[in-house]
Residue frames relative to the residue before (quaternion, step in Angstrom):
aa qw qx qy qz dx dy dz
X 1.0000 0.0000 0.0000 0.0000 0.00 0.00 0.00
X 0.4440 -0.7325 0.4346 0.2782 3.37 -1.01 0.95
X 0.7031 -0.4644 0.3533 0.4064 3.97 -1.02 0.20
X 0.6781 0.5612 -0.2623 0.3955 3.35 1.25 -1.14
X 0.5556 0.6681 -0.2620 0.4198 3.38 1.72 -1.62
X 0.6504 0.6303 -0.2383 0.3506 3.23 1.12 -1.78
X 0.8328 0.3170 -0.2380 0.3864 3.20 0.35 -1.57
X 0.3692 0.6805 -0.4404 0.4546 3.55 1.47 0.13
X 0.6512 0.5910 -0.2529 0.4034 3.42 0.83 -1.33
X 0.7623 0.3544 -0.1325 0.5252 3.22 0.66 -1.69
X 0.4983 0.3572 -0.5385 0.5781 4.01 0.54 0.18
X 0.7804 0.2406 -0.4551 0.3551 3.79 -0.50 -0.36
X 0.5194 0.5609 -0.4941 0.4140 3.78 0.74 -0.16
X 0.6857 0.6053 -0.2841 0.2877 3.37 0.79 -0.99
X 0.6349 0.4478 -0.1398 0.6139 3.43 1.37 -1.48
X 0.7818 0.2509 -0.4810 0.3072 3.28 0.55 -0.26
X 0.4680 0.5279 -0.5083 0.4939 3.78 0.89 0.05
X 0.6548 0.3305 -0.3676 0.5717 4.48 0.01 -0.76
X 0.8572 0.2618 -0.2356 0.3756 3.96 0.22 -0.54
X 0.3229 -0.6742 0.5372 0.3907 3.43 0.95 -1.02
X 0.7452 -0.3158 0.2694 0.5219 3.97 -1.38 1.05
X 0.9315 0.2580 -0.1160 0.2288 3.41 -0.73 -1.81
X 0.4191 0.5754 -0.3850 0.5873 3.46 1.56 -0.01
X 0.6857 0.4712 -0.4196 0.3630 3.85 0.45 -1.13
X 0.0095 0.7578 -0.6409 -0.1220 4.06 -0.86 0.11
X 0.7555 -0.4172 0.3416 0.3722 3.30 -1.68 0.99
X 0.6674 0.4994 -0.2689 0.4825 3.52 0.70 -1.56
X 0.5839 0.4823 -0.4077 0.5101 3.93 0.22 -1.14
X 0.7472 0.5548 -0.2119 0.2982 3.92 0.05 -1.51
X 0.5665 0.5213 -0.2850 0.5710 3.45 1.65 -1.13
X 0.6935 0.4132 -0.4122 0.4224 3.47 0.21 -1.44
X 0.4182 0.7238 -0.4068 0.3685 3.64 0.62 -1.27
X 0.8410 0.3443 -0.0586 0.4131 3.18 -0.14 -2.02
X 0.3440 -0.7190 0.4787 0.3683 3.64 1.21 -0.46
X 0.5494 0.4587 -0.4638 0.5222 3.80 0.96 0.61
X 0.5189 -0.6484 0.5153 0.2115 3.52 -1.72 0.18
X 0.7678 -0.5341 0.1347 0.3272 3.00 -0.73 0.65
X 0.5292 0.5217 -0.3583 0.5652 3.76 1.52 -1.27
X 0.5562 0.5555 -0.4651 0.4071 3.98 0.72 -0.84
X 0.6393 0.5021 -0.3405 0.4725 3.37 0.24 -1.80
X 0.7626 0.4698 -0.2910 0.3362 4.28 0.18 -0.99
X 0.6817 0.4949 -0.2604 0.4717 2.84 1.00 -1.20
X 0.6577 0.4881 -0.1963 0.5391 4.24 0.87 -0.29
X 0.8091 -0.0768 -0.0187 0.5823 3.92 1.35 -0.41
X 0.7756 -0.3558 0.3460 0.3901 3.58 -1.08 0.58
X 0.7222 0.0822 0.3381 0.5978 2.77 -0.46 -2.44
X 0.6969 -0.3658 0.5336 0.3095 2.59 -2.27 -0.52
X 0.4554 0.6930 -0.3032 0.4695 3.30 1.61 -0.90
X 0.7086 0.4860 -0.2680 0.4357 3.37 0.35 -1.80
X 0.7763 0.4204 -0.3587 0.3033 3.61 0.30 -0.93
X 0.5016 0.5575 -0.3441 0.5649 3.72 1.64 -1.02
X 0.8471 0.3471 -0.2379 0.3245 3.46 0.00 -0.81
X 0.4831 0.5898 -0.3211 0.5618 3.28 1.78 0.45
X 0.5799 0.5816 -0.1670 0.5455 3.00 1.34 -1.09
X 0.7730 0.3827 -0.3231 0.3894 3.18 0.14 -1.23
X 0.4431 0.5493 -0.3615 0.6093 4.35 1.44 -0.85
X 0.7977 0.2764 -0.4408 0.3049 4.06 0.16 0.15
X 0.8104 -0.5105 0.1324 0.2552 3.24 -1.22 1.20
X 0.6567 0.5179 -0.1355 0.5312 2.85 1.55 -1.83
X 0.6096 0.5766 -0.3202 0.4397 3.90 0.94 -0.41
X 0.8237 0.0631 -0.2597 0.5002 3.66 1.25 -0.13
X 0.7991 -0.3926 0.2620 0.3724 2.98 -1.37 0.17
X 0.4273 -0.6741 0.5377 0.2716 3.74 -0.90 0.76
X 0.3641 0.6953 -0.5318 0.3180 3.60 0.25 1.02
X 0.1129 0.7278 -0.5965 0.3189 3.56 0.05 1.35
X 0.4816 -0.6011 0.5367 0.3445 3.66 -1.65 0.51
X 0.4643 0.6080 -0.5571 0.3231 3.30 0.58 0.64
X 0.6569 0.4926 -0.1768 0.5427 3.58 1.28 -1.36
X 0.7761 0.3279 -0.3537 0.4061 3.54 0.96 1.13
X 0.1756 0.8986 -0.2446 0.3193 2.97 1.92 0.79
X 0.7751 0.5352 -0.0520 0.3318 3.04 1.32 -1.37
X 0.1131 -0.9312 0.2956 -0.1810 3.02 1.78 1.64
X 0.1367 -0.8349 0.4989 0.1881 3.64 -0.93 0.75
X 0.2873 -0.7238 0.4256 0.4610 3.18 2.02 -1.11
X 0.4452 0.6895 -0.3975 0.4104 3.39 1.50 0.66
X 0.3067 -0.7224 0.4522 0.4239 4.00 0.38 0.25
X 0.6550 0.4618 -0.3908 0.4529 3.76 0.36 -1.46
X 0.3289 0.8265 -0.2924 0.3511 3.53 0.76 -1.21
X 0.8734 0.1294 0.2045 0.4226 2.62 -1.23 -1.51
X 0.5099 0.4899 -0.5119 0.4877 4.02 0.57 0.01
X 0.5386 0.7106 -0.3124 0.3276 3.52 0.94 -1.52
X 0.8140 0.4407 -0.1408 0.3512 3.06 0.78 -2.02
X 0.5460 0.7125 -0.2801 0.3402 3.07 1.77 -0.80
X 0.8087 0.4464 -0.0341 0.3815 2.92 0.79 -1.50
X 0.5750 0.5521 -0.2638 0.5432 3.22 1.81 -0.49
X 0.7216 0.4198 -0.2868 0.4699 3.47 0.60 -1.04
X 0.5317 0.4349 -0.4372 0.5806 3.87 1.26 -0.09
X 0.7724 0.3816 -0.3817 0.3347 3.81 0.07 -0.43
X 0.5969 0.5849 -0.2970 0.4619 3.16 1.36 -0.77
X 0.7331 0.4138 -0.2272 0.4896 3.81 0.98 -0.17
X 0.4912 0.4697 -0.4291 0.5950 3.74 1.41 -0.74
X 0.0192 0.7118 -0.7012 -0.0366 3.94 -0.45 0.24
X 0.6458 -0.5565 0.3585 0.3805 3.45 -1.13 0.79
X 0.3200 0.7517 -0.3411 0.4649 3.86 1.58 -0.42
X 0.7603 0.3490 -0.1320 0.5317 3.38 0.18 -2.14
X 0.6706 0.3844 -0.4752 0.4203 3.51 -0.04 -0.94
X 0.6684 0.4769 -0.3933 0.4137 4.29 0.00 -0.87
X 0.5970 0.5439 -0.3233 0.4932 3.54 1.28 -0.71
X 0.7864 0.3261 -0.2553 0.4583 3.22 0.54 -0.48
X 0.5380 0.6086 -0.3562 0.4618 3.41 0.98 -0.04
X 0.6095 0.5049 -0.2500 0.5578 3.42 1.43 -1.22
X 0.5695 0.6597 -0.3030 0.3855 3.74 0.95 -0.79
X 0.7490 0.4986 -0.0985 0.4252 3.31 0.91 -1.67
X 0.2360 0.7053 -0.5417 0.3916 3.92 1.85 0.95
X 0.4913 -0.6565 0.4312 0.3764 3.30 -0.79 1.46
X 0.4987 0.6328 -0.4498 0.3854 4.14 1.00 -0.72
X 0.8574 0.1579 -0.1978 0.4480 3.55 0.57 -0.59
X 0.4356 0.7218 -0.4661 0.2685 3.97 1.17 -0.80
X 0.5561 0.5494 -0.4877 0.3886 3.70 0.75 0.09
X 0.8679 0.2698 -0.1197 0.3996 3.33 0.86 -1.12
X 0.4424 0.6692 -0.3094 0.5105 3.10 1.83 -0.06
X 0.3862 0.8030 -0.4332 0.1354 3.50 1.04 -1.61
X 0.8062 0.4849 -0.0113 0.3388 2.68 0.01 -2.94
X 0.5922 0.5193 -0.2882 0.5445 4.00 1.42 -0.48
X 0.6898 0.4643 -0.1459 0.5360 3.34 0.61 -0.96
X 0.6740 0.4085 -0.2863 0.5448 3.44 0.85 -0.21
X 0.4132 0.5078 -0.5340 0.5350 4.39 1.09 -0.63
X 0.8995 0.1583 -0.3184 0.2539 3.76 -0.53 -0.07
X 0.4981 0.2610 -0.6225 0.5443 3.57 0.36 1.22
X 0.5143 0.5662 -0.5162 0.3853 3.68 0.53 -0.40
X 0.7246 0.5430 -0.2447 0.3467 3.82 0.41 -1.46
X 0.7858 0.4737 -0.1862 0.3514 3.06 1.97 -0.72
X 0.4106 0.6774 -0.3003 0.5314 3.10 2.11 -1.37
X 0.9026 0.3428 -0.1462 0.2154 3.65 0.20 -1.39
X 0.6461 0.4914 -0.3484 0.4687 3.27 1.62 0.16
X 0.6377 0.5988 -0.3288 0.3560 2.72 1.91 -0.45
X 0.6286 0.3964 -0.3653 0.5606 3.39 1.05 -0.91
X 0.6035 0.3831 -0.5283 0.4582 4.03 0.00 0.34
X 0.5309 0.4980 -0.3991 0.5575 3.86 0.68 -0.34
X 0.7323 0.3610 -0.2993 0.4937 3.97 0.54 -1.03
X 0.7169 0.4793 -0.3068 0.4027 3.80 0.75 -0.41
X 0.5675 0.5134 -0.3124 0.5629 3.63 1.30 -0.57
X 0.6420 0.5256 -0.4211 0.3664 3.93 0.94 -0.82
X 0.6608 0.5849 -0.2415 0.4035 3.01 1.45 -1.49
X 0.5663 0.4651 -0.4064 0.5457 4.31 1.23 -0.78
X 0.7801 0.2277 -0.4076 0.4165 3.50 0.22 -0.52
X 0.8567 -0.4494 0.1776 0.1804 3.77 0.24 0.42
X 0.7961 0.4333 -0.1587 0.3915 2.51 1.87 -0.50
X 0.5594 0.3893 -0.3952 0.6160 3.31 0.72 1.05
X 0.2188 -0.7319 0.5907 0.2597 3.64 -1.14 -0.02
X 0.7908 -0.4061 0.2892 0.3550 3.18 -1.76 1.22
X 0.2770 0.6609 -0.6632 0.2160 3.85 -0.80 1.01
X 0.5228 -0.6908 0.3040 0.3963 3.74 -1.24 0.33
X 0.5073 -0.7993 0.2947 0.1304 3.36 -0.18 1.47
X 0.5732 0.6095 -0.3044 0.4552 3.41 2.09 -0.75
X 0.6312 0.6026 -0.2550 0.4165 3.00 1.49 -1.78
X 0.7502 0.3979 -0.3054 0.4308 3.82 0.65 -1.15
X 0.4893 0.6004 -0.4134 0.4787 3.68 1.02 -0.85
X 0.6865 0.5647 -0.1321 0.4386 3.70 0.58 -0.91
X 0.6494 0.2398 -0.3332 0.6401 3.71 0.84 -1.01
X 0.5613 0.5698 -0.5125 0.3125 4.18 0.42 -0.82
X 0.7728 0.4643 -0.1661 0.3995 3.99 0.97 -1.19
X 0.7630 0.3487 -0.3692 0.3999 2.90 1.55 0.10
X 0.6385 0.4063 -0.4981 0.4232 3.15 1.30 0.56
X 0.4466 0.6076 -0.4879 0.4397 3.53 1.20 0.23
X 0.6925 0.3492 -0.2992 0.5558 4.09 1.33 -0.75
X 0.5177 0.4464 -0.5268 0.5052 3.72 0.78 0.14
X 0.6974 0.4770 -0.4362 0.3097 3.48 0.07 -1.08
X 0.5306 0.6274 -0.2507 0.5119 3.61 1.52 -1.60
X 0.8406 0.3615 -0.1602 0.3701 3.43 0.13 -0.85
X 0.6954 0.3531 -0.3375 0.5272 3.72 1.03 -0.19
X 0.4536 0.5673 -0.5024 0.4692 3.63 1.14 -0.19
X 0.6360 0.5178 -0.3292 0.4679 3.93 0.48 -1.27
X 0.7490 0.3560 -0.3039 0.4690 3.69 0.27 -1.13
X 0.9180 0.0079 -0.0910 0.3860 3.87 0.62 -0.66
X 0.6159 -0.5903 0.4299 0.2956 3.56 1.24 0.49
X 0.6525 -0.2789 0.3739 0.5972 3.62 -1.20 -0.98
X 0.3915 0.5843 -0.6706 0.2356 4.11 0.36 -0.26
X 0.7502 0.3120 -0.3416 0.4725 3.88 -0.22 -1.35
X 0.9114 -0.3758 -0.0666 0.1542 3.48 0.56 -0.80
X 0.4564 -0.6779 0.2389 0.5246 3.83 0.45 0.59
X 0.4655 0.6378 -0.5753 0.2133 4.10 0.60 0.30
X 0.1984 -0.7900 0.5671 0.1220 3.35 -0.46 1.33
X 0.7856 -0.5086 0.2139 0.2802 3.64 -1.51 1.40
X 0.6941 0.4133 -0.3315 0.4874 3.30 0.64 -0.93
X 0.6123 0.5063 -0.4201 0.4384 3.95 0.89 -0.49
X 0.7093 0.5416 -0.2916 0.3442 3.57 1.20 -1.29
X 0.6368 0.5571 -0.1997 0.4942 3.33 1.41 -0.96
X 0.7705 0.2163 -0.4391 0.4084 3.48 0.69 -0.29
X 0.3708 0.6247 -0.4993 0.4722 4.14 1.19 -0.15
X 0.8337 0.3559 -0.1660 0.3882 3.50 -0.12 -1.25
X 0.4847 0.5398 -0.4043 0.5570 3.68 1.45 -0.02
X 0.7902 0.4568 -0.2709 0.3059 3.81 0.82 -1.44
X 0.7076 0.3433 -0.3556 0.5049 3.30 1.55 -0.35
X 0.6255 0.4539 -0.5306 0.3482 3.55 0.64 0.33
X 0.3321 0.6183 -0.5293 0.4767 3.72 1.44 0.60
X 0.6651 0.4950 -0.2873 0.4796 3.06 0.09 -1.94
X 0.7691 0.4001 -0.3257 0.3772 3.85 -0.05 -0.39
X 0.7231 0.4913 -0.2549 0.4133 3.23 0.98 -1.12
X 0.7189 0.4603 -0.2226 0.4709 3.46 1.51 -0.46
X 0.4632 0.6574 -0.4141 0.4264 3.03 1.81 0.33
């Protein structure tokens, strides 16, 4: 991709995370990019084409893959920690607005299946992490989808109301939330 293409790319990524899709306009995206509009056409379709180009590059989402939960101890308290940290520590208030901007009914068809690789990356390593604890013994038999599921959504609530309001809703800072909310989903899971 050429430098010009790029910085096209990265002005509409920008406006559409601070503005959202339908607020963002060809004209807003050129200036943005420091090129003119016939420039901005003559390099992509639509506006569509460039977001949805944009949105297929690495840098444009969050780094939240089943690799970046690998780093297993076979400790429960542990390794929830790591879970939940290494998912907050990548959703950056950035990603979450990005994805919010993403989720414009004009594009959520083709966006969808992106926007979806990161609860997926999480739901599924997690409930294989919860089923492997449980063969080796340490945990007892419980549904692993169902808990994998309530853990990601308060790791993506927490992730997701920080972005929308910071310390307004509330001053519990991550490392305090993450380890409380790790000790009672022990205390449960070992129930």
């Amino acid at each position: 991709m050429d430098e010009t293409s790029q910085k096209i790319i990265d002005a509409a990524m920008t406006l559409v995370r601070d503005k959202g899709y339908v607020a963002t306009t060809t004209k807003e995206i050129a200036r943005v990019a420091g090129v003119n509009e016939c420039t901005l056409f003559r390099k992509f379709k639509s506006k569509k084409d460039i977001v949805l180009q944009g949105a297929n590059q690495t840098g444009w989402r969050a780094n939240v893959a089943p690799e970046i939960f690998e780093d297993v101890k076979w400790e429960l308290q542990t390794d929830l920690e790591m879970f939940m940290r290494a998912y907050i520590d990548r959703m950056t208030p950035d990603f979450v607005n990005l994805s919010i901007g993403l989720r414009a009914p004009q594009l959520y068809g083709e966006t969808k299946q992106l926007i979806m690789k990161v609860p997926q990356a999480f739901l599924v390593t997690f409930t294989d992490y919860l089923n492997k604890m449980c063969m080796m013994g340490k945990i007892p038999e419980k549904d692993f989808q169902t808990l994998a599921l309530t853990v990601f959504s308060a790791t993506f609530g927490y992730t997701f109301l920080h972005a929308s309001f910071g310390k307004e809703l509330t001053e519990i800072e991550k490392d305090k939330y993450v380890k409380e909310s790790v000790q009672m989903f022990v205390k449960g899971i070992n129930q």
